[in-house]
Structures are given as C-alpha cells and as structure tokens.
C-alpha positions as a Markdown table, in Angstrom:
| # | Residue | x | y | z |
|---|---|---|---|---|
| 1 | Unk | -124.8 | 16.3 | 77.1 |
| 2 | Unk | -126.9 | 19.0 | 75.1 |
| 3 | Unk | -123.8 | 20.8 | 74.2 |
| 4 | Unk | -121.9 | 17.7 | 73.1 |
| 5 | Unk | -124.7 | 16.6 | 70.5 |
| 6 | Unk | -124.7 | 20.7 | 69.3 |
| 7 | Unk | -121.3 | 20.4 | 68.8 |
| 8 | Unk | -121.0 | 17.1 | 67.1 |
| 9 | Unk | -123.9 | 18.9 | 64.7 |
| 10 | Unk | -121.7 | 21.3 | 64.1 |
| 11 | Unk | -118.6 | 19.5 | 63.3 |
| 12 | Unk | -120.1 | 17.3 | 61.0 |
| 13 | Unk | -121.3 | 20.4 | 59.0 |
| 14 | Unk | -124.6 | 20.5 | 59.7 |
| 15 | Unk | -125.8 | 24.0 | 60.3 |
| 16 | Unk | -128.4 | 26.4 | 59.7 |
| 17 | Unk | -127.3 | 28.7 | 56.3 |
| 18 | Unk | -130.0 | 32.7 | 55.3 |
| 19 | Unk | -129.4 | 33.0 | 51.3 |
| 20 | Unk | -131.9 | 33.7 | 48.7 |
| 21 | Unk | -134.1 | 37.2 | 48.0 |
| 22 | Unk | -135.2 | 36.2 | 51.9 |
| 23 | Unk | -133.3 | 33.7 | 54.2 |
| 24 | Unk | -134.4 | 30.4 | 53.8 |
| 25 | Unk | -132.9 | 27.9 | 55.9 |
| 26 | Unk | -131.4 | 25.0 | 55.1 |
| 27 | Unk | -129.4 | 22.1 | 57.2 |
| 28 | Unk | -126.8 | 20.8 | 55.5 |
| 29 | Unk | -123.4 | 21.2 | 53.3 |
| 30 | Unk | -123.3 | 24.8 | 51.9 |
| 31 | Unk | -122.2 | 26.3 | 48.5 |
| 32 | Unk | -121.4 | 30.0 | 49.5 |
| 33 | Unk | -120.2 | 31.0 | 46.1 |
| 34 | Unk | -122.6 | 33.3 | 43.5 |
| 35 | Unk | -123.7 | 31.3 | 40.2 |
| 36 | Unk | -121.5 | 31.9 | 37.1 |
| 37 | Unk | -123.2 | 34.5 | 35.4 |
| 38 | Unk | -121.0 | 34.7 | 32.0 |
| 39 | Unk | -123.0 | 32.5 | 29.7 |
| 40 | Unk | -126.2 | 34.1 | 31.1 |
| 41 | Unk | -125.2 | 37.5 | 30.5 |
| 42 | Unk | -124.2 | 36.1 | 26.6 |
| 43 | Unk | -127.9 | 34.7 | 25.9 |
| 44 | Unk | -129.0 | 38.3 | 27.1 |
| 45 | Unk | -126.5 | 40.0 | 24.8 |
| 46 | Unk | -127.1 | 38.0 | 22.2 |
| 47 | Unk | -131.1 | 37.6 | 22.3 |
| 48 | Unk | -131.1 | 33.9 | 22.6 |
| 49 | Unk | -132.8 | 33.5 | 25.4 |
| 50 | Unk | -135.6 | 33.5 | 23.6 |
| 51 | Unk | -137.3 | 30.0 | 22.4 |
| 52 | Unk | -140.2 | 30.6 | 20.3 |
| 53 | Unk | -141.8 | 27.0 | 20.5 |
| 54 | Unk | -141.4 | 28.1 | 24.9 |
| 55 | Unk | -143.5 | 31.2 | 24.6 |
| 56 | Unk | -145.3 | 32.9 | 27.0 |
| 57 | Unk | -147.1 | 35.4 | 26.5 |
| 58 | Unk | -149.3 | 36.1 | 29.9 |
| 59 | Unk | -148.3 | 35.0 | 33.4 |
| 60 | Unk | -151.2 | 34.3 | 36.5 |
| 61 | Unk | -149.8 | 34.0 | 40.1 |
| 62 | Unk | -152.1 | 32.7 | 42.7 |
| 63 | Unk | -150.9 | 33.5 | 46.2 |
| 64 | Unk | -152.9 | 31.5 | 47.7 |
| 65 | Unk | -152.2 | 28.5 | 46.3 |
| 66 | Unk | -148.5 | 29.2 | 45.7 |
| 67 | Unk | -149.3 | 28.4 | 42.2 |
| 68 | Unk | -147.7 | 30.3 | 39.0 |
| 69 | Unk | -149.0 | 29.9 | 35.2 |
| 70 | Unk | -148.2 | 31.2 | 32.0 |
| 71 | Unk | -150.2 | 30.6 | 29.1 |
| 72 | Unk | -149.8 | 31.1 | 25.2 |
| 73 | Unk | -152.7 | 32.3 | 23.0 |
| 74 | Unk | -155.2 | 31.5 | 25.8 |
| 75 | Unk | -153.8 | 28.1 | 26.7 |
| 76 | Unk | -152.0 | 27.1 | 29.7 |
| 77 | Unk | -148.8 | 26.0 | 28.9 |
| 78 | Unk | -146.7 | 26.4 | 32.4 |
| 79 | Unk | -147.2 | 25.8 | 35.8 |
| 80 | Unk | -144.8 | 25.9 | 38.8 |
| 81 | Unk | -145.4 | 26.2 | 42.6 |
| 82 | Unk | -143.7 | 29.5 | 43.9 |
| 83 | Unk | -142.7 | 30.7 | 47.4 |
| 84 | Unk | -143.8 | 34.0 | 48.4 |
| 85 | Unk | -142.5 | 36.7 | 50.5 |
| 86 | Unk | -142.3 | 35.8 | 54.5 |
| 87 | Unk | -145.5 | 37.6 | 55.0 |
| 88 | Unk | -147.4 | 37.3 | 51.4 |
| 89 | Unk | -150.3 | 35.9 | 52.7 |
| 90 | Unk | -151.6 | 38.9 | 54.5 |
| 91 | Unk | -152.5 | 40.8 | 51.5 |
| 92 | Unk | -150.8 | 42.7 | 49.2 |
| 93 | Unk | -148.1 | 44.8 | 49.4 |
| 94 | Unk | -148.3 | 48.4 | 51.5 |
| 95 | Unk | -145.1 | 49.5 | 52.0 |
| 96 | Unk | -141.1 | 48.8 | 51.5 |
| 97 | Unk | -140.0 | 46.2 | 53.8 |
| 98 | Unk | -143.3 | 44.3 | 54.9 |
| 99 | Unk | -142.4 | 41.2 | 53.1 |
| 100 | Unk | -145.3 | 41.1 | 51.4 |
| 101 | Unk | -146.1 | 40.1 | 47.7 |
| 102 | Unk | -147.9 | 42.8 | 46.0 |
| 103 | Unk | -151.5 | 41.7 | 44.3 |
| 104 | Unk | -152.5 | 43.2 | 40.8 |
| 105 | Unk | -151.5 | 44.0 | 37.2 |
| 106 | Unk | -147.9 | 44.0 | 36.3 |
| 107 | Unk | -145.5 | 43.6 | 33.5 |
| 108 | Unk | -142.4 | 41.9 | 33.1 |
| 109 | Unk | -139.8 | 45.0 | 33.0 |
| 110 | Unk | -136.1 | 43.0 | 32.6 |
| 111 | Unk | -134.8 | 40.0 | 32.7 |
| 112 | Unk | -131.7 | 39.5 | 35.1 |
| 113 | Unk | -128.4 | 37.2 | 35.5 |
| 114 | Unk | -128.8 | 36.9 | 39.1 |
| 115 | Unk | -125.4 | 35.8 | 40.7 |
| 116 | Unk | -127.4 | 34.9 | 44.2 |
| 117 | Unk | -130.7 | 33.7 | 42.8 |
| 118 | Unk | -130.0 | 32.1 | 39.5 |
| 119 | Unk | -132.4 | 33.9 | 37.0 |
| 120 | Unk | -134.7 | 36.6 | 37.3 |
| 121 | Unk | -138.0 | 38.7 | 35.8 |
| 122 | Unk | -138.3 | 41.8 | 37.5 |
| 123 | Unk | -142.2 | 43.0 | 37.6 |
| 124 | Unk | -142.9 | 46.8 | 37.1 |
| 125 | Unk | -144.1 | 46.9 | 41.0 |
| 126 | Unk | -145.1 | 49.5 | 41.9 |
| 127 | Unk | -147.9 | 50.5 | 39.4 |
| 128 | Unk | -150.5 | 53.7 | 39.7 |
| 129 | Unk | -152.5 | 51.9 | 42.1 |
| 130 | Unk | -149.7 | 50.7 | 44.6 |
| 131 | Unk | -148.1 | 54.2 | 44.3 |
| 132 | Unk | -151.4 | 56.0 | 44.8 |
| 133 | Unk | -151.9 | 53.9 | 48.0 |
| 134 | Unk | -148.7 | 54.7 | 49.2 |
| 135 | Unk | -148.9 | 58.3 | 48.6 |
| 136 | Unk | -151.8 | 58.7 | 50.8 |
| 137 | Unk | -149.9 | 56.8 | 53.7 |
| 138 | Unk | -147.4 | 58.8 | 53.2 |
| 139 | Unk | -144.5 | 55.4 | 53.0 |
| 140 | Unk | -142.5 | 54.1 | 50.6 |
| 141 | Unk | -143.7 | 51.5 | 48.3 |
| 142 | Unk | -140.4 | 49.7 | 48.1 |
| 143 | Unk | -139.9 | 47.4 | 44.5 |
| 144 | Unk | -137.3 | 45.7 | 42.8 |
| 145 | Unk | -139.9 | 42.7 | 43.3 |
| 146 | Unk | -139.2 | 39.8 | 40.7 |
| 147 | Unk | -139.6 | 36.2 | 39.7 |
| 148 | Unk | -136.6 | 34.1 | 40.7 |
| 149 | Unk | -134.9 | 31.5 | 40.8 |
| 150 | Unk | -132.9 | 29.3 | 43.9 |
| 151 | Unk | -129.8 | 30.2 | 46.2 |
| 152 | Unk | -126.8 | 28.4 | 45.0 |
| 153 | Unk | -127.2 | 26.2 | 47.9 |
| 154 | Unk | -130.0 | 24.9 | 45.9 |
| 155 | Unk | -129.0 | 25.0 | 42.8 |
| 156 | Unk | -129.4 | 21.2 | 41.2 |
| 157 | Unk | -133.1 | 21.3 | 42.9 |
| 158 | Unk | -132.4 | 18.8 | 46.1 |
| 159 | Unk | -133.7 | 21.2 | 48.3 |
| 160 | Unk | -137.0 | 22.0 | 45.9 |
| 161 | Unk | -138.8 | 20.6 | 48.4 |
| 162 | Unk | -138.0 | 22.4 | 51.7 |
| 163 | Unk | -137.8 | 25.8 | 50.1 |
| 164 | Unk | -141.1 | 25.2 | 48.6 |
| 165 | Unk | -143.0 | 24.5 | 51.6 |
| 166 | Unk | -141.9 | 28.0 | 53.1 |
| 167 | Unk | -142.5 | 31.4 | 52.3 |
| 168 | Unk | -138.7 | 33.2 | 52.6 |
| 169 | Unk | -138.2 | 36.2 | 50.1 |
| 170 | Unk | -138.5 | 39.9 | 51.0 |
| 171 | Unk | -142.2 | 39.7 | 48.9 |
| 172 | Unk | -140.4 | 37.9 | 45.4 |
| 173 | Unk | -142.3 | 34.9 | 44.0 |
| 174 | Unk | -139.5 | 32.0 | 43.8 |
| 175 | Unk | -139.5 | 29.2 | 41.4 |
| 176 | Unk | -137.4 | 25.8 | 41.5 |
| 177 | Unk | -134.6 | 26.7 | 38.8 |
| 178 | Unk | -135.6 | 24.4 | 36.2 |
| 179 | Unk | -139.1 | 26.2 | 35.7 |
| 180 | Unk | -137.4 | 29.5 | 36.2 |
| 181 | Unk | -135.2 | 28.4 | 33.1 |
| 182 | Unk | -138.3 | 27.7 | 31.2 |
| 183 | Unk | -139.4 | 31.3 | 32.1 |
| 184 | Unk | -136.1 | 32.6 | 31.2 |
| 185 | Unk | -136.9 | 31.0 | 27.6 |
| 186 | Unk | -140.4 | 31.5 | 27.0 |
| 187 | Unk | -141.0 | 34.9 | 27.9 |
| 188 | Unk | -140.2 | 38.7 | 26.9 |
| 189 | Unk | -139.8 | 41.6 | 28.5 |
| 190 | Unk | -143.4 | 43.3 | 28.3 |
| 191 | Unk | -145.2 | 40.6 | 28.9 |
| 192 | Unk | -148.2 | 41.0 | 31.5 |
| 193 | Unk | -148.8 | 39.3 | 34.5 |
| 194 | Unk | -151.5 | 39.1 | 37.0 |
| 195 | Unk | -151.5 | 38.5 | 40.5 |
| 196 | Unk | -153.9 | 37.6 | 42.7 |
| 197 | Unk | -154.6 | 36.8 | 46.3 |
C-alpha cells in the first residue's frame, strides 16, 4: 500500500528537486532550465543597472536573524530576510566547504548574471583576517561567497516562503528575487558590507 501512494506521488509529479548555491528542496512541478541571462548581461555592459534614486551605499547582514539591510547616507532604506549557508549559524566561516557564512567586513567585488541563481553580488571573502585564520590551520578558506538570488524553480517567488524558512546554500546569503533585483539596482561594486553573527 506504501509503495502504491509513492508511486502515485511520483506520477503526479510531485517529487523532491537540489538546485540553488545549496540544495533546497522543493515538492512540486520543476523548471530545470537556467534563467535567460541576455538582457542581464546588456544592463551590465551598458551600466544601467544602476538606479540612482535605488542607492545603496552600505549593506548589514544579521545571521541571526536572517535579516539583510542596506542603507543610504545613514538611513535604512532596504530590508530582506536571507537564507544562509546549511551550517551558518555555527559561526563564521573556517574553511572551504563547511557551509558556513563567513562573519565580518567585506566589499561588494562584482556583480553577476547568474544562469542558476538569478542575480548575484559576490563579497571579497576571504579578507586578511579569514586568510590569516586559515593560514594558521593550515586549510583552505574556500570563497566565491555572494548575495543571490532564487533557483529557477523559484523564480516568480511562490516558493519565497519555503526557501526562506531553511538555510540551503554552500555559506551564500539568498534573497527572494524581487529584493535581489533591488540590490542589482541600488548598489555598486565597492560597496561595503558588514556581517555579523
């Protein structure tokens, strides 16, 4: 009997799908194919992602409470909750592949047309400190850690909810893709952003 309600599951296309930076999961109709990337790559080329009335010019991450901010001249003018790496709330990063979210001062290094995730701001992890503490445990500090957007699965937002109530990337912070598109808009490469526990 078991076996017959599995496999009705199954037929009716109800099945357990990894994507994203990390694998969330997600039951339901999937969309295996990337994001078009074309028109993102054009903004980029042409320096129009840029809104000046959208600035941003400092982001604040708060692990703990899964929130993200950006501010403009000392005012708050973004907020977004975030997922964090599967492990991010056992302290900051220590070495490639502990799924952990790193905890400090970073800048925002590029901006990326992310044909899995959406949109993303890569943050210039690891810093002096991060590779100093590596160093002396002699491992790798890994990187390539970024702000991003949603799998294409969850692309219009449907599944904002589920994804934000876990903590699925390799260490990323991941925002629903209508705040990552603010991001995308409001701020520059350079700009500084501070994560805490």
């Amino acid at each position: 009997m078991k076996l017959k309600i599995v496999l009705a599951l199954l037929a009716t296309g109800m099945m357990f799908f990894m994507a994203g930076c990390g694998k969330p999961v997600f039951t339901g109709k999937v969309d295996k194919t990337p994001y078009e990337t074309k028109e993102c790559l054009r903004e980029l080329a042409l320096g129009k992602e840029i809104r000046q009335e959208q600035r941003i010019d400092q982001l604040v991450a708060y692990k703990s409470r899964r929130i993200l901010e950006g501010y403009r001249n000392g005012k708050k003018v973004f907020e977004s909750r975030m997922s964090l790496g599967k492990n991010g709330d056992k302290g900051t990063k220590l070495q490639a592949g502990d799924y952990r979210t790193p905890e400090g001062s970073y800048t925002i290094v590029r901006k990326k047309c992310d044909p899995r995730l959406y949109r993303s701001l890569m943050i210039s992890y690891p810093n002096k400190e991060d590779l100093a503490r590596c160093k002396a445990k002699g491992v790798c500090p890994g990187g390539y850690i970024t702000i991003h957007g949603q799998p294409k699965w969850n692309a219009d937002g449907r599944g904002d909810a589920y994804t934000l109530a876990h903590d699925w990337t390799e260490g990323c912070m991941a925002v629903p893709n209508k705040k990552m598109l603010q991001l995308w808009q409001g701020v520059r490469n350079g700009t500084p952003i501070t994560i805490h526990p």
